[in-house]
C-alpha positions in Angstrom: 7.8 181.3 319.9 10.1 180.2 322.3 10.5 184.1 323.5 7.6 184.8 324.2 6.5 185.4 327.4 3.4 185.8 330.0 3.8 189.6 329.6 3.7 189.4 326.1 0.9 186.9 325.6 -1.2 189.4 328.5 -0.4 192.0 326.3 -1.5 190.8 323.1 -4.8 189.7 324.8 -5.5 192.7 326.0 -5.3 194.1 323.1 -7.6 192.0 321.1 -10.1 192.7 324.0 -10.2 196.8 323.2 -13.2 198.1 321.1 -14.4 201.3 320.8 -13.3 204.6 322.5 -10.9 202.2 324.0 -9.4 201.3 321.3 -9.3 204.9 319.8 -7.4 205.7 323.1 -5.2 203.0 322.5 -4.1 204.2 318.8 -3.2 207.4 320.0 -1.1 206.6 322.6 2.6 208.0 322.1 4.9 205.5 320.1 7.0 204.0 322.7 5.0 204.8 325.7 3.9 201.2 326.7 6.7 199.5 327.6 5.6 196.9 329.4 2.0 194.8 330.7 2.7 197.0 334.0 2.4 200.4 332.0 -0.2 199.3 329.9 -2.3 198.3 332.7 -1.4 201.3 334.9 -2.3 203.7 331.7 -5.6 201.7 330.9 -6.7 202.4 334.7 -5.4 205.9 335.2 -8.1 206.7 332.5 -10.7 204.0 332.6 -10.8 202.9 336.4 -13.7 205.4 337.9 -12.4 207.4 341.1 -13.5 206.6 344.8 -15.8 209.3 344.5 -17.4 208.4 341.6 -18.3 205.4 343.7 -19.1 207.1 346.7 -21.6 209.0 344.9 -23.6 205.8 343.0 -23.6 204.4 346.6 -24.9 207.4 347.4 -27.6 207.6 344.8 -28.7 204.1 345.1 -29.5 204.2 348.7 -31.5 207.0 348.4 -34.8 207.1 349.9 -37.6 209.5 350.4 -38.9 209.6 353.8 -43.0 210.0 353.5 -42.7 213.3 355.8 -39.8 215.0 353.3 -40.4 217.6 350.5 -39.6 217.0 347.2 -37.0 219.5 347.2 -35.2 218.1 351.1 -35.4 214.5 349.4 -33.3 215.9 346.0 -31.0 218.4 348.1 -30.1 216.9 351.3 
């Protein structure tokens, strides 16, 4: 116990946190490809973390507003 460290504990708890598609995604990760808590957490964003635009457009949708004097169709396609 004694070798174990922060990186390996984070790790492990991690781990135990994954359900799901996400832990489907973890199983088929290459042998070998996590080397570290730094790669694992890089990996899990790259494909879990949603892009800027992605919340550029729910800011988008959730200030939407129809003004009483706009058509249906100007309020959907602005």
């Amino acid at each position: 116990i004694l070798d174990v460290t922060h990186e390996d504990v984070s790790v492990c708890l991690f781990l135990e946190t994954l359900q799901g598609p996400a832990a489907e995604w973890f199983q088929h990760l290459p042998a070998g490809s996590i080397t570290s808590w730094a790669t694992l957490r890089d990996t899990f964003e790259d494909r879990y973390k949603p892009s800027e635009d992605a919340f550029t457009l729910l800011s988008r949708i959730t200030h939407l507003k129809k003004e009483a004097n706009e058509t249906m169709r100007d309020y959907y396609h602005p």
